[in-house]
C-alpha positions as CSV (number, residue, x, y, z in Angstrom):
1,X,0.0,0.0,0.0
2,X,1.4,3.2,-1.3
3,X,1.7,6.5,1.4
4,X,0.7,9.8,0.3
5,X,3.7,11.8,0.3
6,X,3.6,14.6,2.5
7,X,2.7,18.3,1.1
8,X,5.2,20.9,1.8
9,X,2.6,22.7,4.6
10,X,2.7,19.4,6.3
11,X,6.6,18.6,6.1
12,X,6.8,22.7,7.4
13,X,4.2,22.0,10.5
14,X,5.8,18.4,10.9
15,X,6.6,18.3,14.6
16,X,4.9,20.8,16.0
17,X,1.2,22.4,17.0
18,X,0.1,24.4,13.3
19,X,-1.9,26.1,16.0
20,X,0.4,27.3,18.3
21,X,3.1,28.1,15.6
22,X,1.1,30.3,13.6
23,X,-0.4,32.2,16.4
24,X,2.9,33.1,18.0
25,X,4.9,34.1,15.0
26,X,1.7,36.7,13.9
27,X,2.0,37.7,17.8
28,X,5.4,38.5,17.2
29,X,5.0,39.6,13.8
30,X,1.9,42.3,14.2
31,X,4.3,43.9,17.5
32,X,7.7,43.8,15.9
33,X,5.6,46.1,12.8
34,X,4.1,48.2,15.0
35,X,6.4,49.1,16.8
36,X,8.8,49.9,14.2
37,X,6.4,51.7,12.2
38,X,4.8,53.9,15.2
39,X,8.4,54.0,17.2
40,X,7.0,57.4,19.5
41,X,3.2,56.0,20.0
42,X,4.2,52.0,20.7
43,X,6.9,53.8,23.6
44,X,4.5,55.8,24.8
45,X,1.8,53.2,25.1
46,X,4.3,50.5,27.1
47,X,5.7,53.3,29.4
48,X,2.2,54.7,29.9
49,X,0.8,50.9,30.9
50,X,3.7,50.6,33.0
51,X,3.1,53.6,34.8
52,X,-0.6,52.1,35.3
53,X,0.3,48.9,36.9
54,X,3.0,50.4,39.0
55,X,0.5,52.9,40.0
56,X,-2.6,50.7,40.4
57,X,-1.1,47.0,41.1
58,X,2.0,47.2,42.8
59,X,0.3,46.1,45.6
60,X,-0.6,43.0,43.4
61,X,2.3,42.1,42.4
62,X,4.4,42.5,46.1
63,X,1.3,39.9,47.4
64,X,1.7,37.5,44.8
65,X,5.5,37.1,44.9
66,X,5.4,37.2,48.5
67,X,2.5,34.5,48.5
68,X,4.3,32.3,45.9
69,X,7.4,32.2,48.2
70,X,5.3,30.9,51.2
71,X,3.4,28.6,49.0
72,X,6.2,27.2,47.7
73,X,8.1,26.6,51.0
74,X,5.0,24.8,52.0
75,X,5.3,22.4,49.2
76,X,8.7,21.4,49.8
77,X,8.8,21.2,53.4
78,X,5.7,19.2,53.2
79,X,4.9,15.5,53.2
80,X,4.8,16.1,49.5
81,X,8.7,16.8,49.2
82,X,9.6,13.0,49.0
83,X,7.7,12.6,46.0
84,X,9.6,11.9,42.8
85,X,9.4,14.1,39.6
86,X,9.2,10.7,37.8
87,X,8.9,7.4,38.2
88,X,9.5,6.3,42.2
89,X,12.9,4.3,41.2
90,X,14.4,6.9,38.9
91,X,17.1,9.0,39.4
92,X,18.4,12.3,38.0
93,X,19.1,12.9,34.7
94,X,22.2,15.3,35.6
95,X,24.5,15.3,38.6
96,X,24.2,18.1,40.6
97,X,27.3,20.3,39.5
98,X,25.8,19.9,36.1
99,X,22.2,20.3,37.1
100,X,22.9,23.6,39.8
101,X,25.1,25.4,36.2
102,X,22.3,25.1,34.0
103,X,19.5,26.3,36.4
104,X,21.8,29.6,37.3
105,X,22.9,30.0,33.5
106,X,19.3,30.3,32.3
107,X,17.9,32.0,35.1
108,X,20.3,34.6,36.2
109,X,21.5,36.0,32.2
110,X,23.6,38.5,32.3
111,X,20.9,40.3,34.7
112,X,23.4,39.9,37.7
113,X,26.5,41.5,36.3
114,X,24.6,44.7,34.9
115,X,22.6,45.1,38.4
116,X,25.1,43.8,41.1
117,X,27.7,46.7,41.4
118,X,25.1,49.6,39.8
119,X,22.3,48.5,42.6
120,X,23.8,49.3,45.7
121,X,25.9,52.0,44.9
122,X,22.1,53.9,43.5
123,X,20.6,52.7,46.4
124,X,23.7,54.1,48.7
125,X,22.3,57.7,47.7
126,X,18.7,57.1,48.8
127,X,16.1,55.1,49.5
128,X,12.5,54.5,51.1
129,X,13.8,52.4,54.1
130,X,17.2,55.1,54.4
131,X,14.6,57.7,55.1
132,X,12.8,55.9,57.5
133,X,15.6,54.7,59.8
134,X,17.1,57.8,59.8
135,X,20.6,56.8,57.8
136,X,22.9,59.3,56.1
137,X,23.1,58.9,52.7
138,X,26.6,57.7,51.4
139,X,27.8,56.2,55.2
140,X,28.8,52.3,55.6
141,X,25.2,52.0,57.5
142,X,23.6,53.4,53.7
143,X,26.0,51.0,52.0
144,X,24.9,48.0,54.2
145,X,21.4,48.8,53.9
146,X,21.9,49.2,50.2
147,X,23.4,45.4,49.5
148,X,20.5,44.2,51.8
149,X,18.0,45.7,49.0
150,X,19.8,44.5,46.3
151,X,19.8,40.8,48.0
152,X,16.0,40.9,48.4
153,X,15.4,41.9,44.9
154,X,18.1,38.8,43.8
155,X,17.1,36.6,46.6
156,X,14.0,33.9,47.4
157,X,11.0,35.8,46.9
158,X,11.9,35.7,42.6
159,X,14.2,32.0,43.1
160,X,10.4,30.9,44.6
161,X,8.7,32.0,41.2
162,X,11.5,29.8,39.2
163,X,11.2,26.8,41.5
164,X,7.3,26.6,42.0
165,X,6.9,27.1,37.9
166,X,9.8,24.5,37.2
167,X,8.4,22.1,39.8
168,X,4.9,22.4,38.5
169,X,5.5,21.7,35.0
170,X,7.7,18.9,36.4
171,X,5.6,17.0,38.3
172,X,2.8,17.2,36.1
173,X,4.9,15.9,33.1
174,X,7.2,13.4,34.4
175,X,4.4,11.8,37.0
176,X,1.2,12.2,35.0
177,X,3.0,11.4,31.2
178,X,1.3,15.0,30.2
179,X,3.1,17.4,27.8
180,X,6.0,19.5,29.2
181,X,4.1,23.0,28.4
182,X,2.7,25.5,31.0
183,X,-0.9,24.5,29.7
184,X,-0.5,20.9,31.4
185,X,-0.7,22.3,34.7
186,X,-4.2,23.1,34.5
187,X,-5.3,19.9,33.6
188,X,-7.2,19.3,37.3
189,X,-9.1,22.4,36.2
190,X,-9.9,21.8,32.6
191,X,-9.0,18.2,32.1
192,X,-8.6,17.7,28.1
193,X,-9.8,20.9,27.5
194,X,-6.1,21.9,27.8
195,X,-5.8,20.4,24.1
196,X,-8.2,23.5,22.8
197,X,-8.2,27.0,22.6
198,X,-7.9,27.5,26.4
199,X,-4.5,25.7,26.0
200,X,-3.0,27.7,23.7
201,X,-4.2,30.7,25.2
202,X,-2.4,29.6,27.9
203,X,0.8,28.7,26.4
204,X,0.5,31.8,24.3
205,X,0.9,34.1,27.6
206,X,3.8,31.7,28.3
207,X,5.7,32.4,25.1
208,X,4.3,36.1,25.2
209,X,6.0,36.1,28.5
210,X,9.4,34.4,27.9
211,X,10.3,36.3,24.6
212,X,9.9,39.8,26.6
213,X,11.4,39.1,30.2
214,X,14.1,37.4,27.9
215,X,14.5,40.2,25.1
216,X,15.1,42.8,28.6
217,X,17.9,40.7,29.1
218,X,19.5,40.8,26.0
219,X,18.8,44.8,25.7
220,X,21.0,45.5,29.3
221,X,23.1,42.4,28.2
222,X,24.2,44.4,24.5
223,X,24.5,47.5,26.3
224,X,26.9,46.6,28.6
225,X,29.1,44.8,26.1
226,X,28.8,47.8,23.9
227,X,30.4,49.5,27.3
228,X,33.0,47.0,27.5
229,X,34.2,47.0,23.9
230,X,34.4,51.4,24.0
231,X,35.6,51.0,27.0
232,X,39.0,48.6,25.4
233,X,38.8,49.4,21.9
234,X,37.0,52.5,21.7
235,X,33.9,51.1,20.1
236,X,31.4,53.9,19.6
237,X,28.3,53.6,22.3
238,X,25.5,53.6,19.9
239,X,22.4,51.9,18.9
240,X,24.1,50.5,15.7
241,X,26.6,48.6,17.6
242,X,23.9,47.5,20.1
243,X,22.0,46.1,17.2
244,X,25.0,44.6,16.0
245,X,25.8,43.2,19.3
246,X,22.5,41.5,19.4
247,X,22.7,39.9,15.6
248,X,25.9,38.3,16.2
249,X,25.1,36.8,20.1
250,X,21.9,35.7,18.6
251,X,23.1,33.6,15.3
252,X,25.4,32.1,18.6
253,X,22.7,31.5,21.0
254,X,20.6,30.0,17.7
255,X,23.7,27.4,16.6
256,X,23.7,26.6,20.8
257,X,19.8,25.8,20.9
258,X,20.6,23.8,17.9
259,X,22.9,21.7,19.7
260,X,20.4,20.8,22.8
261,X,20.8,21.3,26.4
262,X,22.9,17.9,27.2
263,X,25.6,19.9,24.4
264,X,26.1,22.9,23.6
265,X,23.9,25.1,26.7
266,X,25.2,22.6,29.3
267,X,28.7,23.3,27.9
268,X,28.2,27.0,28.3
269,X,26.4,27.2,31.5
270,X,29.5,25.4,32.8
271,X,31.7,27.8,31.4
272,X,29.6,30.7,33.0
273,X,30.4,29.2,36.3
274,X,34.3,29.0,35.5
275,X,34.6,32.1,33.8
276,X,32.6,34.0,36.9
277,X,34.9,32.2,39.5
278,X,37.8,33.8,38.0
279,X,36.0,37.1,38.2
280,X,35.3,37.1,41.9
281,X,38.7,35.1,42.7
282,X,40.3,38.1,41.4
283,X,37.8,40.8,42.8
284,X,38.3,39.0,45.7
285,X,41.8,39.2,46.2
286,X,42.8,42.6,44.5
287,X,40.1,44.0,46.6
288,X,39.4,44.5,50.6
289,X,40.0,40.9,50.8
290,X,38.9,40.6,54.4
291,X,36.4,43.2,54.1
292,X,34.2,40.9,52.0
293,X,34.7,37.6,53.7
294,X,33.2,39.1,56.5
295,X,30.5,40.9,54.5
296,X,28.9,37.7,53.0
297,X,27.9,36.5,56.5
298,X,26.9,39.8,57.7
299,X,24.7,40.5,54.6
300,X,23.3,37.2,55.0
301,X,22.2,37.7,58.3
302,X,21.0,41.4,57.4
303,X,18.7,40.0,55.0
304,X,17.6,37.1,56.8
305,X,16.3,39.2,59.5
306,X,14.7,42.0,56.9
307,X,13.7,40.1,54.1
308,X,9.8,39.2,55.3
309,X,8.6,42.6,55.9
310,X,10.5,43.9,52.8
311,X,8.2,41.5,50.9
312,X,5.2,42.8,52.3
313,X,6.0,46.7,52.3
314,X,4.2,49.0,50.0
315,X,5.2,52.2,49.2
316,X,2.5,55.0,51.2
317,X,4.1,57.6,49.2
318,X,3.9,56.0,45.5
319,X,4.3,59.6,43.9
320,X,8.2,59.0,44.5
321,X,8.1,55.9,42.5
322,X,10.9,54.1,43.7
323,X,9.4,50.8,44.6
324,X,7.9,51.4,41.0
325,X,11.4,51.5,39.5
326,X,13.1,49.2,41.7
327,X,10.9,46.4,43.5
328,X,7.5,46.3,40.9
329,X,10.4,46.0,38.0
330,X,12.2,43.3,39.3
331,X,8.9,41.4,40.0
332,X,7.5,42.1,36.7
333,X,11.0,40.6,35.7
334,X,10.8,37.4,37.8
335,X,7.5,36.9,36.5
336,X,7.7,37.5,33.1
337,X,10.7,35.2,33.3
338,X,8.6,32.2,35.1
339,X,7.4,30.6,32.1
340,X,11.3,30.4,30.8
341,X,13.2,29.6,33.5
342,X,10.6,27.3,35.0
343,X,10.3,24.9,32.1
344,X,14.0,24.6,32.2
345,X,14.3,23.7,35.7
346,X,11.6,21.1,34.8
347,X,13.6,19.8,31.5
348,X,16.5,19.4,33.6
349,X,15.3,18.6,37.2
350,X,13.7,14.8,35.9
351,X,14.2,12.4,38.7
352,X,14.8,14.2,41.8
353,X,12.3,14.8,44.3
354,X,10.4,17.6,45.5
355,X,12.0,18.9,48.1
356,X,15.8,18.8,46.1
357,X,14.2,20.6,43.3
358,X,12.5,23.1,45.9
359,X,14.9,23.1,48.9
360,X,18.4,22.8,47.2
361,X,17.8,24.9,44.3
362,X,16.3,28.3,46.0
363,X,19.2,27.8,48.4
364,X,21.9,26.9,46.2
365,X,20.8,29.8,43.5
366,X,20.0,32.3,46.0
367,X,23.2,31.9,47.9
368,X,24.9,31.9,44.8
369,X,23.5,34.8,43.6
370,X,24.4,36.7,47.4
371,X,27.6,35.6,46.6
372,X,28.1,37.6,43.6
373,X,26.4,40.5,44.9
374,X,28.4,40.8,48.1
375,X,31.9,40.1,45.7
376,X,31.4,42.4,43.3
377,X,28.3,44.7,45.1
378,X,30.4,44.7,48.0
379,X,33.8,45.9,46.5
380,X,31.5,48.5,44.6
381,X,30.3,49.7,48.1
382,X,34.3,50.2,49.6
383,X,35.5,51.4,46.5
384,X,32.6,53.9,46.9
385,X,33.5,54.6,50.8
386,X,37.0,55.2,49.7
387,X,36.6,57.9,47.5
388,X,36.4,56.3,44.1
389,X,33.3,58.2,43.1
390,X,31.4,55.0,41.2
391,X,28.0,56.9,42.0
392,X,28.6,59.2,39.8
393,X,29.7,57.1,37.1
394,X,26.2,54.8,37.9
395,X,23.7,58.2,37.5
396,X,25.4,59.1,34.4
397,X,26.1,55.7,32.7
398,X,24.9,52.6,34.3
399,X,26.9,50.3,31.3
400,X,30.4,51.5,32.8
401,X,30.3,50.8,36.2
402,X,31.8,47.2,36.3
403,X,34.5,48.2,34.1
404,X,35.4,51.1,36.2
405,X,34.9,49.5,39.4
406,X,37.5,46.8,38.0
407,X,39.8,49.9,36.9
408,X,39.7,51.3,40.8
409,X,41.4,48.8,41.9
410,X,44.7,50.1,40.9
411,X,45.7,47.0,39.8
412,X,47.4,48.2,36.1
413,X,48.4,45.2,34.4
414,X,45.2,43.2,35.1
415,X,42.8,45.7,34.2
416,X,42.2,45.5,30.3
417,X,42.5,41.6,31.1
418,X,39.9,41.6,33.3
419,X,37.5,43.8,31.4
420,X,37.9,41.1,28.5
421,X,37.0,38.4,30.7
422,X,34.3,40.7,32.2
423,X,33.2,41.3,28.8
424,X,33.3,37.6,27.4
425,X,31.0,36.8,30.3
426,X,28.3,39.0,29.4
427,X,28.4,37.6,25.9
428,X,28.6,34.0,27.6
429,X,25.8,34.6,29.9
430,X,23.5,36.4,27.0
431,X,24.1,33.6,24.8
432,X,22.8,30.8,27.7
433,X,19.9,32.7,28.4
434,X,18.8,33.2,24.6
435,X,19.5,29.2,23.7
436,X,17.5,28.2,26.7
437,X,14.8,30.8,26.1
438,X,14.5,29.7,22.5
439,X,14.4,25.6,23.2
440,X,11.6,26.4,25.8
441,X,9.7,28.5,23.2
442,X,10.2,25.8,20.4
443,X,9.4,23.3,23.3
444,X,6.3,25.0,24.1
445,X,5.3,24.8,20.0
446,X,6.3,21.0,19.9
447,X,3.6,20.2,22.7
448,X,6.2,19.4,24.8
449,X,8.6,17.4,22.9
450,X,12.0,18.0,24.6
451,X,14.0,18.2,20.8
452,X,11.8,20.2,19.1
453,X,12.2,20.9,15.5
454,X,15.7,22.5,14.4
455,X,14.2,24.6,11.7
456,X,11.9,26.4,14.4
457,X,14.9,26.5,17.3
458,X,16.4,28.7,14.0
459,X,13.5,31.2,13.5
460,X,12.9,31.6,17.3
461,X,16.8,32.1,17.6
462,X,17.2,34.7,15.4
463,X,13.5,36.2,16.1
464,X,14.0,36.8,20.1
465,X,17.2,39.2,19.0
466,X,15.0,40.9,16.8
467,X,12.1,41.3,19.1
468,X,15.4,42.5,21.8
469,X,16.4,45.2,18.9
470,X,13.0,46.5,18.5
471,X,12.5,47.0,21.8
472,X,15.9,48.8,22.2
473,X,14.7,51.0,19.0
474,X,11.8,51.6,21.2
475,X,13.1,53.3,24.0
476,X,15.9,51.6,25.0
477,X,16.6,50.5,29.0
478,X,12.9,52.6,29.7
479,X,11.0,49.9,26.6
480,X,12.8,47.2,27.8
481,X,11.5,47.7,31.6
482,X,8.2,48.7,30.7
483,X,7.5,45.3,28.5
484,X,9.0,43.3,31.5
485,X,6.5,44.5,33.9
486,X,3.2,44.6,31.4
487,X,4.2,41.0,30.2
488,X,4.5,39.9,33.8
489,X,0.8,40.6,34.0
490,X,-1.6,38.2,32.7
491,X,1.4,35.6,33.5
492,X,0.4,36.1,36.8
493,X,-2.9,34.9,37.0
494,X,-1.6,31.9,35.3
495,X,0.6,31.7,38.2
496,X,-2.2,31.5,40.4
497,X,-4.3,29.0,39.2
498,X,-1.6,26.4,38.3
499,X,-0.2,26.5,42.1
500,X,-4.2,25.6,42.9
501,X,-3.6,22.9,40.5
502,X,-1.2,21.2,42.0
503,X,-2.4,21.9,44.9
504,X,-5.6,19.7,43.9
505,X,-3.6,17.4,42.1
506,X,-1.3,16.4,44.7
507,X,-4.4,15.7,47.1
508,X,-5.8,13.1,44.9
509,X,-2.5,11.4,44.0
510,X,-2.7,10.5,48.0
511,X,-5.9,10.1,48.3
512,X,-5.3,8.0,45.4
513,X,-2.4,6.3,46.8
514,X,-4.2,5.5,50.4
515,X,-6.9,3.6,48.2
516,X,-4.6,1.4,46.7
517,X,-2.8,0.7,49.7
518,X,-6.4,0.2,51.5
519,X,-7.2,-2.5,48.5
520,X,-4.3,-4.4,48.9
521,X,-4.7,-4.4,52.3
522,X,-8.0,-6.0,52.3
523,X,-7.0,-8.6,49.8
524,X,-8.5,-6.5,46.6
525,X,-6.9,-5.7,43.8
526,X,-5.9,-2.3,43.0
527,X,-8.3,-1.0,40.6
528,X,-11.4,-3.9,40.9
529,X,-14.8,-2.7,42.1
């Protein structure tokens, strides 16, 4: 019996949802035109909703992280944290070196290295919780208080988002057999409705979600290289560049998403973690040495002790927008970043339990993220109370303060080496985040298959650095935070109802479980009526 050959629409849609693909690349397609066609009106019209939700929901989105962060410690302190994200006898798929690289490369981006010196010194010259303890501005108590912020915004209210997104999608797909996309973890709420529209409205959001909290990323990760190359070479700072920048990291990122995770992302995420040790080991020692050793435990126990009512503080003066620009961004960026980062937690995390997933990886990442922020924050912050004016270099060009911060050192013959490293990182750590972002996208399209098509790993690829550029064209830094925090949004009410899914699902996997165990003991087999 002959086979009909297959028509070139069905060899193009081989492999993944027609659906899903079509809708997302129009998505894409009908903002990328706008927005380069009405520049002015699409800036003013994501700065203006911006200003909206910070306005009218900031309140909204401090309760939700804040309640994820309890809901998730719940779940994996909980008789629920034995269970396995697979079959009961498996194991995991990567070790945990392997496993911990992976989870920071994709989640952190180059996020850390733009914020982690800039933070703290802005936040040295004024703040909400300065004014209302009475600290100087500028003093070690400011600087202190300043690297406790910045820890809270990098710390385990947004690791919580990650992990509880990641451990959804994970438990639902490796112990129920459903498809590894966002849309699976409403399945106790719609059952096989998921497979219809209300499915791919929901894994719409998700993609909607990952291509802007990633594309925010790029922007500040293309700026900052931009920096770094003036600030050796004596590259113009420009737009052009930036857009350059972002064309060749992409074609990069796009041949690494190519490769898959078990080559060519895990081979890079362990070279982040290389590359950034010899960062710190020589921030470390060319700096006050002693200064930070003892700063890491003191910031730790700063923030331990503040971190709880920082999560649930709103701002009664909102008209001086700080939490706005500060704590509702970096939300909106978590958020936004959920549906990304959370799949790839779940494509990676198969056989381990609940509570490794849950308990080492918000510790491990958010202690390894305070580690960064103390290193390189923290020699930011003395450099500062030494009189190497960084502030002023972070009001007037946020780009150039790592590179000058390594140039205060005094330390001559390492500091155009160190730049370069500095540098090669942010390219390393841009790349990881766009490969990951774009396999999750293309997973997402494939309903779940873990090596989706190559072809579409190729478009996304190279389509999440032009959706970057545009936004950059935009309005730069002020576009790129405004679409974070509007495509956090409707994400968020995703958010919700999944964690009530799994709440509902876990429930009935016991009661499930205590059935079968009654059956047995009564001599019935499991299953008989």
């Amino acid at each position: 019996m002959s086979v009909r050959p297959q028509s070139l629409l069905e060899r193009w849609f081989a492999g993944v949802s027609p659906t899903m693909a079509i809708a997302s690349l129009a998505m894409v397609f009908a903002f990328v035109i706008f927005t380069v066609s009405n520049a002015e009106l699409a800036n003013s019209l994501y700065t203006g909703a911006k200003a909206w939700i910070e306005r009218s929901l900031g309140w909204y989105y401090v309760a939700i992280v804040s309640g994820v962060l309890g809901f998730t410690c719940w779940v994996g302190l909980s008789r629920f944290g034995a269970l396995r994200l697979g079959r009961d006898d498996e194991r995991p798929e990567f070790g945990n070196y392997s496993w911990f690289a992976m989870l920071f490369s994709a989640a952190v981006g180059t996020g850390l290295l733009f914020w982690s010196i800039a933070e703290p010194l802005m936040h040295m010259q004024g703040n909400p919780f300065m004014e209302m303890a009475g600290v100087e501005p500028g003093s070690m108590e400011a600087g202190q208080m300043a690297l406790r912020i910045t820890m809270f915004h990098w710390g385990l209210h947004g690791w919580a988002v990650y992990i509880m997104v990641g451990l959804i999608l994970a438990y639902f797909t490796y112990r129920h057999g459903l498809p590894l996309t966002v849309r699976s973890a409403l399945y106790p709420l719609l059952g096989e409705r998921i497979y219809g529209p209300l499915g791919h409205a929901v894994d719409l959001l998700a993609i909607f979600s990952t291509l802007f909290g990633t594309a925010t990323t790029l922007g500040l990760g293309v700026s900052q290289m931009n920096a770094g190359l003036s600030y050796m070479l004596g590259w113009e700072l420009s737009l052009t560049n930036q857009l350059l920048l972002i064309a060749l990291t992409s074609v990069v990122a796009t041949l690494s998403a190519v490769s898959g995770v078990g080559r060519g992302i895990l081979w890079l995420s362990r070279w982040n973690i290389r590359l950034s040790s010899a960062l710190f080991l020589f921030l470390l020692l060319a700096g006050p040495t002693l200064f930070l050793l003892g700063l890491y435990a003191t910031s730790i126990g700063d923030y331990l002790a503040h971190f709880i009512p920082m999560g649930l503080w709103t701002d009664p003066q909102p008209e001086r927008q700080w939490q706005g620009w500060w704590t509702i961004f970096y939300w909106g960026w978590w958020l936004s970043w959920g549906p990304f980062v959370g799949m790839f937690i779940a494509r990676i995390s198969r056989g381990r339990t609940v509570r490794q997933v849950v308990v080492g990886g918000m510790l491990s990442a958010t202690l390894g993220a305070f580690l960064w922020i103390v290193i390189m924050g923290g020699t930011g912050v003395h450099l500062q109370l030494n009189n190497v004016d960084l502030a002023s270099v972070a009001s007037n060009d946020l780009t150039m303060v790592l590179y000058k911060t390594i140039e205060g050192l005094g330390v001559d013959w390492a500091t155009m080496a160190m730049a370069a490293l500095a540098t090669l990182m942010i390219a390393s750590w841009f790349v990881t985040s766009a490969d990951s972002a774009t396999l999750v996208i293309c997973t997402i399209l494939s309903m779940g298959d873990p090596s989706p098509p190559c072809r579409y790993r190729v478009i996304w690829g190279i389509g999440l650095g032009v959706l970057a550029g545009v936004l950059l064209l935009a309005g730069g830094l002020q576009g790129l935070q405004a679409a974070t925090i509007v495509a956090a949004l409707p994400f968020s009410v995703v958010l919700l109802l999944i964690c009530y899914g799994l709440v509902r699902a876990l429930y009935e996997e016991e009661r499930a479980a205590a059935v079968s165990v009654t059956g047995l003991s009564t001599g019935q087999a499991p299953g008989s009526h």
